[in-house]
N, C-alpha and C positions, 0 to 999 in steps of 0.2 A: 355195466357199460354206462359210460356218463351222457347223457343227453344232449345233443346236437337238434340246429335249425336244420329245420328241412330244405334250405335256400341254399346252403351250405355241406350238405348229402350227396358227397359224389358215389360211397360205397355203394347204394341203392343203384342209380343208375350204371356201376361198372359190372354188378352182379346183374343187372337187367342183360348189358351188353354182352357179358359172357354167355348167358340163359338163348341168347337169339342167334349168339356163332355157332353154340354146340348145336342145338335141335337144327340148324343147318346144314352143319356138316352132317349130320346124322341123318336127316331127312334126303338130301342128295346119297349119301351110300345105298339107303335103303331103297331109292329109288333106282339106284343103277342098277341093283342086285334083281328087283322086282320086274325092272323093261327084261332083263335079260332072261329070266326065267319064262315071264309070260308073254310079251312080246317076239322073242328069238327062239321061246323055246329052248334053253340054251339048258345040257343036261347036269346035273348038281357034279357031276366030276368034275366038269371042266371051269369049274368057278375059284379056283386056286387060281389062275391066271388073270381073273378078272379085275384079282388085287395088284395086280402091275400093268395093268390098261392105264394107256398116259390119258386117257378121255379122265377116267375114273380118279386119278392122283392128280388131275386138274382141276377136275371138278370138287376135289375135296378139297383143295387149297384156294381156286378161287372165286367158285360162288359163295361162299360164306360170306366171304368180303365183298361182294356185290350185293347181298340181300342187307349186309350193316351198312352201306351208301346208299342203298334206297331207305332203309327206316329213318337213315338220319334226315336224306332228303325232305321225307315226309314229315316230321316233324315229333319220332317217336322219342327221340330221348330228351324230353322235357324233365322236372322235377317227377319224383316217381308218385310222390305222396301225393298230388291232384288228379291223381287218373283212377278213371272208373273200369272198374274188370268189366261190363257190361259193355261201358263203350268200345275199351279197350279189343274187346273181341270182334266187333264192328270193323272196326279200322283194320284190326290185324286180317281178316277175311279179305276185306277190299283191296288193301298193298300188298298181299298173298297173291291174290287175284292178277292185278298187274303185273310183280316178277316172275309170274309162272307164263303170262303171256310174250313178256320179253326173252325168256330164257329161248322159249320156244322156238321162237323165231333165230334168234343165235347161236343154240348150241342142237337143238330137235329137229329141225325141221330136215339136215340133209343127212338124218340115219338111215341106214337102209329097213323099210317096210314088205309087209306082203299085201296089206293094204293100205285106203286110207283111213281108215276104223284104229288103224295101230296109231295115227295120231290123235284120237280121240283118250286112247285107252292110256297113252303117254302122259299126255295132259293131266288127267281125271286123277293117275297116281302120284302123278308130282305135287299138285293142289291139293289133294289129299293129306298126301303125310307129311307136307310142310306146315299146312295150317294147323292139324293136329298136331302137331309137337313141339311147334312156333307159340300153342294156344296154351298147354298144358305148362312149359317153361315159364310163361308169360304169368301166367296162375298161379304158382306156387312163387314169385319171387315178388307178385303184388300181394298175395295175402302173407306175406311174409313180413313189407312193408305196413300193412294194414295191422298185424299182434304188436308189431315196434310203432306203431303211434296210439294204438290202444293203451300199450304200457309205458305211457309218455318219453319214452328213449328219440323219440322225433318229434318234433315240435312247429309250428310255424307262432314267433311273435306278433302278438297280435292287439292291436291299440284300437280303444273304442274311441268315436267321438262323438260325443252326447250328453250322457250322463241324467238324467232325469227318466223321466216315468216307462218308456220305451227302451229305453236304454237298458235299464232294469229289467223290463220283461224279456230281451232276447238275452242279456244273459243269464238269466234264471231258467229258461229256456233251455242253452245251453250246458247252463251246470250239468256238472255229471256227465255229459256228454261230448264237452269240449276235448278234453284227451284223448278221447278215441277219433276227434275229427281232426288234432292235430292243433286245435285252438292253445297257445298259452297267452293269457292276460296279462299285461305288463301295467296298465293303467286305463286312466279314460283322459281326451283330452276336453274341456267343458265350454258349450257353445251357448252358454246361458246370455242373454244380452247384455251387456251395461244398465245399473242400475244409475239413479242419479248422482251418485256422486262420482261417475265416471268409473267406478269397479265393476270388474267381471261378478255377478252372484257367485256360489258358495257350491252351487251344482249337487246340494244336499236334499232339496226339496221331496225329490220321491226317487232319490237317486244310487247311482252306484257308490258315493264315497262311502258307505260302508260297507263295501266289497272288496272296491279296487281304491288306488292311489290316484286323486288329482292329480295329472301330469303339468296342468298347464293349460291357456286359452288358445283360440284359433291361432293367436298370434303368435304364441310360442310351437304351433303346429310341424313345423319343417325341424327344427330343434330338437325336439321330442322323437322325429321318427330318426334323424340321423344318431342323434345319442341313443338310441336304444335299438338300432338297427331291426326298426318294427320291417316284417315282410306283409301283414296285411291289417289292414283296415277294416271295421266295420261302422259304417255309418247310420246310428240309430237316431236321431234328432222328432223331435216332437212337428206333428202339423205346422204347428204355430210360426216353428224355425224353416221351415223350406225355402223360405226365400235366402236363407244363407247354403242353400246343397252348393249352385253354382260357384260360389269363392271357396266353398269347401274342396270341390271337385277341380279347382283352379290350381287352390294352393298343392294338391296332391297328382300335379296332372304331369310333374318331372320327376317323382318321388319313385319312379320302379317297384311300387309295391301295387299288389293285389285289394280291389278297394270292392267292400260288399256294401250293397244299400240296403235297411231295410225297406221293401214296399210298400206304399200306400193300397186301397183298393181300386184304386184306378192303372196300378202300375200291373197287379193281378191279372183285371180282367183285359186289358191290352196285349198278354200275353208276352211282357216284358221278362219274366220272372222263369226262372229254369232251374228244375227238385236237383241237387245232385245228390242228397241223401235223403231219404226218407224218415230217416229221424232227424229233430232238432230244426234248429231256423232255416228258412228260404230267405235267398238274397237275389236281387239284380247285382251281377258279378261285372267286375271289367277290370281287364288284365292289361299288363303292360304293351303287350305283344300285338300289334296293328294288322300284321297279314301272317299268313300261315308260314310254319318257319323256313318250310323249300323255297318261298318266295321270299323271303330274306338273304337266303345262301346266294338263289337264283340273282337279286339284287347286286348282293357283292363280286360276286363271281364279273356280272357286267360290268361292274364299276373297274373290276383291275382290266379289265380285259382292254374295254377301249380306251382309259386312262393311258396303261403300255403302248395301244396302235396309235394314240392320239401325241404320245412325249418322244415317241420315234419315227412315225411320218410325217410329222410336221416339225422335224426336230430344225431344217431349215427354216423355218419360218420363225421359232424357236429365237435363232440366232440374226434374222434379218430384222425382229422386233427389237431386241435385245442392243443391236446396234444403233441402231433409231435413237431409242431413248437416251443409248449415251449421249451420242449427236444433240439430241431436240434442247438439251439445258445441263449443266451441273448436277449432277448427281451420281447416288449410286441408281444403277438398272433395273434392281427389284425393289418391291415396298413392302415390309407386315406390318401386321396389327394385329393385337388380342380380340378375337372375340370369342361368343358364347356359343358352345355347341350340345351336342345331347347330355342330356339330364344335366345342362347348367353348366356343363364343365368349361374352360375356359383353352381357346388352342391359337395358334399362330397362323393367321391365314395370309398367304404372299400370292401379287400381282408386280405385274410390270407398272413402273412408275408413271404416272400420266399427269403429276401436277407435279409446280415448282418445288423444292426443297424448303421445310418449314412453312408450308401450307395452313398447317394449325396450332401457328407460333402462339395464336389468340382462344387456341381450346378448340374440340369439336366443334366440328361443325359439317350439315348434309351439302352434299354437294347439287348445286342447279343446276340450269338447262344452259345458261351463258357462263359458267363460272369461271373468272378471272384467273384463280386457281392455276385450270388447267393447262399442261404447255398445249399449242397445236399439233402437234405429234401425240398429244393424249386425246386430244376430239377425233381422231382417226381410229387409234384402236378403242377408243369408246363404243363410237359408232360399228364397230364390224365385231366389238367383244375381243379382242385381241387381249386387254388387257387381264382379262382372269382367265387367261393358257395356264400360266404357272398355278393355278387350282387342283390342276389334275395334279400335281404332287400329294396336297392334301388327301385327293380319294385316293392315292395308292398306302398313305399314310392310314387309314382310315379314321379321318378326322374329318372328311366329307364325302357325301356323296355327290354322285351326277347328277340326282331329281332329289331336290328335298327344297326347305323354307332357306333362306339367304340366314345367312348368319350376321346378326348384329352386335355393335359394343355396349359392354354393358353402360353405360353412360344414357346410351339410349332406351338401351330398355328397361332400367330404373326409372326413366319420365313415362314412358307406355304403359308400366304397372299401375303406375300412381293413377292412371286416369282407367285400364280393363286392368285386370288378371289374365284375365283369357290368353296373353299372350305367351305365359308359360306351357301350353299344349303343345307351343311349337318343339320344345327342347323335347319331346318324347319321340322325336326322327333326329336323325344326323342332317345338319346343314345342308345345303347343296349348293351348286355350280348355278343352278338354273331352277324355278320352279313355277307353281301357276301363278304364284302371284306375280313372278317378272314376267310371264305369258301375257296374262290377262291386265295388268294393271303397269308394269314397269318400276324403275328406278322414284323414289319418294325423297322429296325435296324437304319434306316437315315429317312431325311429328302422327298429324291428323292423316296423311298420306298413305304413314309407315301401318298406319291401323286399320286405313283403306286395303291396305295391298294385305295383312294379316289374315283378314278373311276369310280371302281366296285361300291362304296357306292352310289355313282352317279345316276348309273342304279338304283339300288333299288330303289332310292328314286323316281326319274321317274314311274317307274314299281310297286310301292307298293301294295299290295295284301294279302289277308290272304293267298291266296292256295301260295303265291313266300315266304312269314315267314316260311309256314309248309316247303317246299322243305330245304329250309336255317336249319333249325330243321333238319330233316334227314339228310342233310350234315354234320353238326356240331356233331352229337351223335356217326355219324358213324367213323367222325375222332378220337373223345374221345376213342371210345371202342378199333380202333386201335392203341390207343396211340401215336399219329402223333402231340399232341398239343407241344408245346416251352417251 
């Protein structure tokens, strides 16, 4: 079999998915078989009839499908090859735990009993022999995964950036043990300083070039991972270099890949640092992925939902704005513009028109507080937000959300780089309609504003949450109503 990224491994996860319908479907038969013997008492003659109970032939077709929308919920079908069978059985007990509580209530609770012990005893067998056969499927298709990355048929690409004395030691560390963790080495990229004549050093000193292949400098960093579709990162950099982690962690903060640090002893004894293997290197880890993935789904799911109640109950208003603008001046009634959205990519975002026709006949430019610009029929829908209604197309597109960082052109955010990095974190969420930094900080007149209000998006993005979107939501309506928008 020819070797495949693990990033790229949907076989894994469809064999997973299969593994968790059957022990499902099999766990509920066995369960219906087992209430009805020891609960009902029911005598083994009359269990030919039990396979034409429409309870029975419903429940075989569809809690199975109920118990795969809750794993998805949860967050269980991620790549197969980063999951730990220890943890794994963790997790599978606890969302066990939960659909056995739900079923109960839905489908147990109005059986006929002789007691209320028979709902203890209901319970205790459904928990039972789901978990157990939910655990054992679960087992045999993760250590199945774990022979095929041993025997390098699974792989995750994987780019160092270092190359000198540390660098060297976790991969010699590694050697021999990188393909059974799934490691393949593709190069190293070399964060040696400038020496004086303005050249990168040579990255040979105590180094990996005679292991792996010079890829290239920080600068050719972003390059390197897209041509070689690296899925993860390890960052081994000497003491000496720390002060370059944060543009390292800048340049890799829209990149979707999985980024290891090695630790210092201070990262250690902080308790920054979590074993997922016992053999071979420890890393401080950080994934692409910001909140758990039910609250991601839970995310989207909101975003179509009042998107659709917000593009059809107010679809008159819709059309009372729409007529306005034709009214206020010449033009057409809607506006776009390219800007920049998750991991950099580039989308069409459209607003109702609020300034003259060739507004920026003279090049970009941020809009002010009095800006001539504007018609008077756009200092209205400023002021109440009218003007980015037409957004919610975007989040039904999903090409934004309702709570995220405002999406900027890239015009501007080629001058923002040049002065932070930092502000690449933000392409690691989808755009929004609305976010803290318009909460907290508002519409930014300059450059140095745009890097004020950045901040704020910062923390969001650190802090992401549905219950920190709903707060964001109540700040932002409350401002609308008082009329406080730009």
């Amino acid at each position: 079999m020819k070797a495949r990224t693990a990033a790229k491994d949907v076989t894994g996860i469809g064999a997973y998915v299969l593994a968790d319908y059957l022990t499902a479907l099999l766990a509920w038969a066995i369960f219906f078989v087992l209430r009805k013997r020891v609960v009902e008492q029911l005598p083994w003659s009359a269990f030919p009839s039990v396979l034409v109970d429409s309870r029975f032939l419903a429940g075989v077709f569809v809690v199975p499908l109920g118990w795969l929308l809750l794993y998805y919920l949860t967050g269980t079908y991620t790549i197969l090859y980063l999951k730990s069978r220890i943890k794994e059985l963790g997790k599978t007990f606890f969302v066990t735990l939960a659909g056995v509580v739900f079923l109960f209530f839905i489908a147990l609770i109005d059986d006929v009993i002789s007691s209320y012990q028979d709902y203890y005893v209901s319970v205790m067998m459904l928990f039972t022999t789901h978990f157990v056969l939910t655990s054992i499927g679960r087992l045999v298709v993760l250590s199945q995964a774990k022979r095929q990355m041993r025997r390098g048929k699974v792989y995750f690409p994987t780019l160092f950036i270092g190359g000198n004395k540390r660098a060297l030691e976790v991969f010699q560390e590694l050697n021999g043990k990188a393909t059974a963790q799934g490691y393949r080495f593709l190069g190293y990229v070399d964060t040696a300083l400038e020496n004086n004549n303005g050249n990168y050093g040579n990255g040979n000193g105590n180094g990996l070039s005679q292991w792996l292949p010079r890829l290239g400098t920080l600068a050719d960093l972003e390059r390197v991972i897209a041509g070689n579709h690296v899925r993860q990162v390890v960052v081994a950099i000497e003491t000496s270099e720390h002060h370059q982690l944060r543009g390292i962690l800048n340049r890799l903060a829209d990149r979707n890949v999985i980024i290891k640090i090695v630790p210092d002893m201070y990262d250690i004894l902080s308790g920054a640092v979590r074993m997922n293997h016992l053999q071979g290197a420890y890393f401080i880890e950080i994934y692409p992925q910001l909140m758990a993935r039910w609250q991601y789904i839970a995310k989207r799911i909101f975003d179509i939902s009042v998107s659709v109640l917000v593009l059809v109950l107010l679809s008159p208003l819709y059309v009372f704005t729409a007529i306005r603008v034709k009214l206020s001046s010449p033009g057409p009634i809607f506006y776009s513009q390219e800007r920049i959205g998750l991991h950099g990519k580039p989308f069409r975002i459209y607003k109702f028109r609020s300034m003259y026709v060739n507004a920026e006949s003279n090049g970009p430019q941020l809009s002010s507080h009095n800006d001539p610009r504007v018609t008077p029929w756009g200092r209205v829908m400023r002021k109440w937000r009218l003007d980015e209604l037409p957004q919610f197309y975007n989040v039904l597109k999903g090409e934004m959300s309702i709570v995220g960082p405002r999406p900027e052109r890239k015009y501007y955010i080629d001058q923002i780089l040049s002065i932070t990095t930092d502000y690449r974190h933000l392409h690691r969420v989808k755009p929004g309609i609305t976010s803290l930094g318009m909460v907290k900080f508002g519409y930014a007149e300059n450059i140095q504003q745009m890097i004020t209000r950045m901040k704020y998006d910062l923390l969001y993005i650190e802090n992401m949450s549905l219950l920190l979107d709903l707060k964001i939501l109540f700040y932002t309506l409350r401002t609308i109503l008082q009329g406080r928008g730009r």
